[in-house]
C-alpha positions as CSV (number, residue, x, y, z in Angstrom):
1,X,139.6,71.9,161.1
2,X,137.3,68.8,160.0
3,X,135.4,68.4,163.1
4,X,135.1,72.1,164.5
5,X,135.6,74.2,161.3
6,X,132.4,75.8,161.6
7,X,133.1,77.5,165.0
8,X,136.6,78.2,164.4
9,X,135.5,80.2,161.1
10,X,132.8,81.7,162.2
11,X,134.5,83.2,165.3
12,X,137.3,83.9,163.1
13,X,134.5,86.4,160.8
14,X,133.6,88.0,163.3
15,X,136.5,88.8,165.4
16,X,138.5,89.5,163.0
17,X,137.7,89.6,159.5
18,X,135.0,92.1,159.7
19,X,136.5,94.4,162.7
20,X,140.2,93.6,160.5
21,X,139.4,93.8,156.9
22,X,135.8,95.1,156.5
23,X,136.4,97.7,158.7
24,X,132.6,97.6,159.5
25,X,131.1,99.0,162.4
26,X,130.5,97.9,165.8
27,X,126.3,97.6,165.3
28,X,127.1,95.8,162.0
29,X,129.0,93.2,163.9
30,X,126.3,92.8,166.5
31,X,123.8,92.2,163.5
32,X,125.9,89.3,162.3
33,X,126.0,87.7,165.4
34,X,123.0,88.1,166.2
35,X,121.8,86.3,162.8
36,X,124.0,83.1,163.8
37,X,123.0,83.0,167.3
38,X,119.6,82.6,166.0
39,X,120.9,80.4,163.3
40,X,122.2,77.9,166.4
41,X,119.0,78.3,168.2
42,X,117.5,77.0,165.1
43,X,119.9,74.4,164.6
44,X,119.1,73.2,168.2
45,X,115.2,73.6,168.8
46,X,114.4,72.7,165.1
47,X,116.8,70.5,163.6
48,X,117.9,68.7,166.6
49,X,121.5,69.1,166.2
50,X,124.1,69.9,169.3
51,X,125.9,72.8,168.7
52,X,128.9,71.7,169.4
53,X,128.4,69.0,166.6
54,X,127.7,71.9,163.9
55,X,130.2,71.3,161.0
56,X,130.7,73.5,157.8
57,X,129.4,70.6,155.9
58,X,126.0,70.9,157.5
59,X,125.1,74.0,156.2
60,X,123.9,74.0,152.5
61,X,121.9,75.5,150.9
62,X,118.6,74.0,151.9
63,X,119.4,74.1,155.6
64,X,120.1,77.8,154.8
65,X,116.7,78.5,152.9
66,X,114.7,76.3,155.6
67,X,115.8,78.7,158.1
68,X,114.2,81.9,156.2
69,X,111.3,79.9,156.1
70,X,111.2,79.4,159.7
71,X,112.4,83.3,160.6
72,X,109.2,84.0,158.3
73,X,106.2,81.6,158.9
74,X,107.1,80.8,162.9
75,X,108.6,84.2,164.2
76,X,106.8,86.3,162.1
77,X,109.6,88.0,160.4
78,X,108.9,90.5,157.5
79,X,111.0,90.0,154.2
80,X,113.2,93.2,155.2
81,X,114.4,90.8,158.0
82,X,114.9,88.1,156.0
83,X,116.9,89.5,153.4
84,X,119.6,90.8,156.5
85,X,120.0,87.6,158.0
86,X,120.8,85.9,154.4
87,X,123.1,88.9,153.5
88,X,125.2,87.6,156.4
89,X,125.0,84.2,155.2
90,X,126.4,85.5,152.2
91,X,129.1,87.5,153.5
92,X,129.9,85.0,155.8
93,X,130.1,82.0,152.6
94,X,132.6,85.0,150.9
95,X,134.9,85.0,153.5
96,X,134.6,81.1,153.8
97,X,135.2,80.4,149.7
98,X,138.6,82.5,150.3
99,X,139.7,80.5,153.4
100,X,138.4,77.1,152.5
101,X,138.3,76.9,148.7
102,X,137.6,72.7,149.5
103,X,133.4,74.1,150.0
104,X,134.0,76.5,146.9
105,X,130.9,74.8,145.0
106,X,128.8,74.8,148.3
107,X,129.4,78.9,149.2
108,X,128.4,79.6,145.5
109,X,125.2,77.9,146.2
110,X,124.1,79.9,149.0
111,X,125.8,82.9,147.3
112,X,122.7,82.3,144.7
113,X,119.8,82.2,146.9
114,X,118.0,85.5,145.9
115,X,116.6,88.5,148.1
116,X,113.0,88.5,148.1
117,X,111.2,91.0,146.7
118,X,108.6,93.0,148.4
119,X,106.2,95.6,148.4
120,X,107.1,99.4,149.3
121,X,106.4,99.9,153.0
122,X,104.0,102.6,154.0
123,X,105.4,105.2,155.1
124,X,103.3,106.5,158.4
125,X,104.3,110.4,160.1
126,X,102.8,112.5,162.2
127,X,101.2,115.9,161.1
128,X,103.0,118.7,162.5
129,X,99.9,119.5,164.7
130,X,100.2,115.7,165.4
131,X,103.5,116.0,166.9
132,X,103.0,118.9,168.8
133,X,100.3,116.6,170.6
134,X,102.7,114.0,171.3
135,X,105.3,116.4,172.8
136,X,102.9,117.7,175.3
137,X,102.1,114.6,176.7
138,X,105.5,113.9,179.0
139,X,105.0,115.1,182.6
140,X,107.7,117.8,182.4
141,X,106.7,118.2,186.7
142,X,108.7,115.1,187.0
143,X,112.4,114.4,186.5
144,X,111.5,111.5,184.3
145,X,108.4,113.3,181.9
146,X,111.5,116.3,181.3
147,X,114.1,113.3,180.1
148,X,111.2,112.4,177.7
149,X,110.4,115.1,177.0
150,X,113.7,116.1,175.8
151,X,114.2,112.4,174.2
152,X,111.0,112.8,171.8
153,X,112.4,116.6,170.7
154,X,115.5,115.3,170.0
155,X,114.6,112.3,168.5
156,X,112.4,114.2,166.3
157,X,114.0,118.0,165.5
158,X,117.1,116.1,165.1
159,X,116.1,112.8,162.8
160,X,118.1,110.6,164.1
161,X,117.8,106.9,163.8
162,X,116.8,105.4,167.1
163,X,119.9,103.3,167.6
164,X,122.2,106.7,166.9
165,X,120.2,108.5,169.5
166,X,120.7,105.6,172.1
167,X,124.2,106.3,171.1
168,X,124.6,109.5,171.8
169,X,127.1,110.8,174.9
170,X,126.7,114.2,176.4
171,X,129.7,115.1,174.4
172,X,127.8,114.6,171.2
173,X,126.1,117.8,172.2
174,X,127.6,121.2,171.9
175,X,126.2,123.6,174.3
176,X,126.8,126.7,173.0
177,X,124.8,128.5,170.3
178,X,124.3,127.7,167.6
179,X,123.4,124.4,169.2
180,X,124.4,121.2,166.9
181,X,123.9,117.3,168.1
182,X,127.1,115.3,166.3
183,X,125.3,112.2,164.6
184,X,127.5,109.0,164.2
185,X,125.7,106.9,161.1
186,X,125.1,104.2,159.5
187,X,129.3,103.0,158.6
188,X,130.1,105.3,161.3
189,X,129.4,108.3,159.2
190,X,129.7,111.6,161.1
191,X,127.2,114.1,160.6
192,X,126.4,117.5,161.9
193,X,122.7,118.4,162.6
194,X,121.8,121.9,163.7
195,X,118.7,121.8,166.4
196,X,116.2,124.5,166.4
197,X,116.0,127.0,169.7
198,X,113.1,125.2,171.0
199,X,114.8,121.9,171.2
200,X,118.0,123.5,171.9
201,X,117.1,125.0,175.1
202,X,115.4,121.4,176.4
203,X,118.5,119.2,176.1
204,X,120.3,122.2,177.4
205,X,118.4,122.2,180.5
206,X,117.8,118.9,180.5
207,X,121.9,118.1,180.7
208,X,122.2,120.8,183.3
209,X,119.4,119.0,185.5
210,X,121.6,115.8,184.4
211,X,124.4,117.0,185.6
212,X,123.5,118.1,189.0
213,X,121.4,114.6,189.6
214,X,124.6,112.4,188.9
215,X,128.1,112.1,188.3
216,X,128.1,112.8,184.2
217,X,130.9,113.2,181.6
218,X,131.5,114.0,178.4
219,X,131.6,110.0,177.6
220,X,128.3,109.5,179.2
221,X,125.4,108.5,178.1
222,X,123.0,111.2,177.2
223,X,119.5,109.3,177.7
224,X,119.8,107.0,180.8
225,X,117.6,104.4,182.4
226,X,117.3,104.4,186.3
227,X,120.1,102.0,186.2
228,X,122.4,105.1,185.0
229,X,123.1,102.7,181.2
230,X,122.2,104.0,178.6
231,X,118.8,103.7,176.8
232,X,117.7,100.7,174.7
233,X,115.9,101.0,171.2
234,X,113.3,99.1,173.2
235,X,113.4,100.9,175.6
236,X,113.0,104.3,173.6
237,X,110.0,102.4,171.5
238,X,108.5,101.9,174.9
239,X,108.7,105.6,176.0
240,X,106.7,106.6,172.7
241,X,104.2,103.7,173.1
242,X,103.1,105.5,176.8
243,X,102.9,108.7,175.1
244,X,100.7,106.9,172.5
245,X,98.7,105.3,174.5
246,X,98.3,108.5,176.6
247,X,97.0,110.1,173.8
248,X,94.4,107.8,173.0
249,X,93.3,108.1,177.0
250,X,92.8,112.0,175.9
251,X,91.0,111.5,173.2
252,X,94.0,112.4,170.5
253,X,93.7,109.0,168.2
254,X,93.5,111.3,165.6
255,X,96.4,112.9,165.8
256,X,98.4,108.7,165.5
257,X,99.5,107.9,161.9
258,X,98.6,104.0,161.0
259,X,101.6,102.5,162.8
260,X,104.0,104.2,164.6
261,X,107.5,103.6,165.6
262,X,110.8,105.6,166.7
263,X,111.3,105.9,163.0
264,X,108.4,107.6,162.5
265,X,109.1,110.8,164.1
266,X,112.4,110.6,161.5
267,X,110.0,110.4,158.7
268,X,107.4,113.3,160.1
269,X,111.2,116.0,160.2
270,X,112.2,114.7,156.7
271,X,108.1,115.4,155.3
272,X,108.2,118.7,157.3
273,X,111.0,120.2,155.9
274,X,110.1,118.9,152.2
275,X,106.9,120.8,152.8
276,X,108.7,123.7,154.0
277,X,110.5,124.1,151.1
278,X,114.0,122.7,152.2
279,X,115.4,120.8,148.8
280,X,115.6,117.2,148.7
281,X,119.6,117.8,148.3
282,X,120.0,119.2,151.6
283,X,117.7,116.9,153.5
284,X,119.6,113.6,152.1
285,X,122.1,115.8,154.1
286,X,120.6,116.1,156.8
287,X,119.3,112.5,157.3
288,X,122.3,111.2,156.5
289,X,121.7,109.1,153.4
290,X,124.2,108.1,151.2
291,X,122.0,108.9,148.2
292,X,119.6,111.1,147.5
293,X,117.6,108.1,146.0
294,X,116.7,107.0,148.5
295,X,115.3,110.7,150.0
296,X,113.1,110.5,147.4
297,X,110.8,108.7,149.0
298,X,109.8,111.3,150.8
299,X,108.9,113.5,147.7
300,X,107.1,110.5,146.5
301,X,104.9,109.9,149.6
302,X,103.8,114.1,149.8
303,X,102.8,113.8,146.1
304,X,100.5,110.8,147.3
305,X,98.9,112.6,149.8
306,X,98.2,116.0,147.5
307,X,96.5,113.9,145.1
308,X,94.6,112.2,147.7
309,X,93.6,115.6,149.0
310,X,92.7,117.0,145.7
311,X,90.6,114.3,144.5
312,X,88.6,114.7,148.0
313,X,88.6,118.1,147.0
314,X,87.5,117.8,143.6
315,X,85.6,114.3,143.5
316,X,85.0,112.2,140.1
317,X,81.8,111.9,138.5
318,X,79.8,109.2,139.2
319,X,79.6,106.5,136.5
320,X,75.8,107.4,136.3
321,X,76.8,111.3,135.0
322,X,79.3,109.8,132.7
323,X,78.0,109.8,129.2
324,X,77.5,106.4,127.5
325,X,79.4,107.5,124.0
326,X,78.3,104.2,122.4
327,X,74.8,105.1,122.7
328,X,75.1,108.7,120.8
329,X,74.0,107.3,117.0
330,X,75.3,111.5,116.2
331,X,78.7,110.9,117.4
332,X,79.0,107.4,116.1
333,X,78.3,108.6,113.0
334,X,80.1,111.7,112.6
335,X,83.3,109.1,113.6
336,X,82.1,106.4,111.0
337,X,82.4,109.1,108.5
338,X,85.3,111.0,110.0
339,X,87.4,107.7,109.7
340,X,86.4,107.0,105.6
């Protein structure tokens, strides 16, 4: 393996040690190669090596932390980014430290470059009033304004991630009351999420019109472009931007949180039920988080916003109201002799 090990290890990792031994999911996968594909494009436009040259020995620990440099300063990558393309450096140096113990020294150097810290994301949602905006806006005259229209309730009533909606197939759905959507997470971890009637009678008729437009089964895919494939994420982010940008056309702006996303309409369900009551318990649950830790964030971010609206409510003094204690000789002396 001296002159090609690279390519023969890393195809090895990814055909068959994580599918084989890690067990890890398809998406997973695709992130990992994703990471060295842009790790080649690197090597090639930046460093001015041939791929085909690329040896294991190349790739040390400088060359690794140049790259997170460049994903940061020249594609604008945030540090959430970042820290996923070095966690498959890592995983991949693991898996070469076991099958190459000769670059032992070298994998535990890149093994030791640390995750960068950052600073908790905002989190931005839309009011419930703000999301009943955004649902009005599809053209539900049109074949195309009732598929996103039934997209954005599902998306939303349901919380799914936007790569597990993009996922789903018509047999994900069960038609019958009471109406569930079968969610498969992050790990491929199944989950059960119960829809409300509203939603449940859109993606019902929406399947039924889907149906009757084009040859469907169970195994297709429930959101499809023209092409009859299924949805993209960017393709789903575009959707949402039209409806965005259509509300700012009707004079809705107010209704937009800061920045929003597909994600967002995750994070308005999960603030929604918090403020209806639901415990946190049942909406790690119903997110499908693997701790309720990480749900917490949600209590966090509501408790935020009530003290925001109660000190609007009930505003501070000014500092010109606030007596100036030092310049009370009375109190100054009663605590000069208080403290003898």
């Amino acid at each position: 393996m001296k002159n090609n090990d690279f390519s023969i290890l890393l195809t090895s990792f990814l055909s068959k040690y994580l599918p084989g031994q890690r067990n890890l999911s398809n998406n997973t996968i695709i992130s990992y190669r994703d990471n060295f594909k842009l790790f080649l494009t690197y090597c090639l436009n930046v460093k001015k090596i041939r791929i085909e040259t690329i040896q294991l020995h190349d790739i040390n620990r400088k060359t690794v932390l140049d790259f997170l440099e460049w994903i940061e300063t020249k594609r604008s990558c945030g540090i959430s980014t970042r820290n996923q393309r070095l966690a498959a450096f890592k995983s991949f140096f693991h898996y070469v430290a076991a099958e190459v113990p000769d670059y032992l020294f070298q994998c535990q150097q890149i093994a030791s470059i640390p995750m960068k810290r950052s600073a908790g994301r905002e989190t931005h949602y839309f009011s419930p009033e703000g999301m009943n905006k955004l649902l009005l806006q599809p053209d539900t005259r049109t074949w195309k304004g009732r598929r996103d229209h039934a997209l954005l309730s599902l998306l939303y009533d349901s919380a799914a991630r936007v790569q597990e909606l993009v996922d789903l197939k018509i047999g994900d759905i069960r038609l019958e009351d009471p109406m569930v959507v079968n969610i498969s997470g992050k790990g491929r971890k199944l989950r059960t999420v119960p829809l409300c009637s509203i939603t449940a009678d859109i993606v019902r008729g929406y399947i039924t019109e889907l149906n009757k437009r084009t040859y469907c089964n169970l195994n297709s895919p429930l959101f499809q472009n023209s092409r009859k494939s299924k949805l993209t994420r960017a393709g789903v982010a575009g959707i949402l931007k039209k409806y965005l940008d259509q509300m700012v056309v009707n004079n809705l702006s107010l209704f937009i949180p800061g920045k929003v996303s597909p994600h967002c309409l995750r994070h308005s369900k999960a603030i929604h039920l918090l403020r209806s009551g639901v415990p946190l318990i049942y909406i790690r649950d119903f997110l499908g988080h693997a701790s309720v830790t990480t749900t917490e964030i949600y209590a966090k971010v509501d408790s935020l916003e009530k003290q925001k609206a109660i000190e609007m409510a009930y505003p501070v003094q000014s500092s010109e109201k606030i007596p100036v204690w030092e310049k009370d000789k009375d109190l100054i002396s009663w605590l000069s002799d208080f403290c003898t």
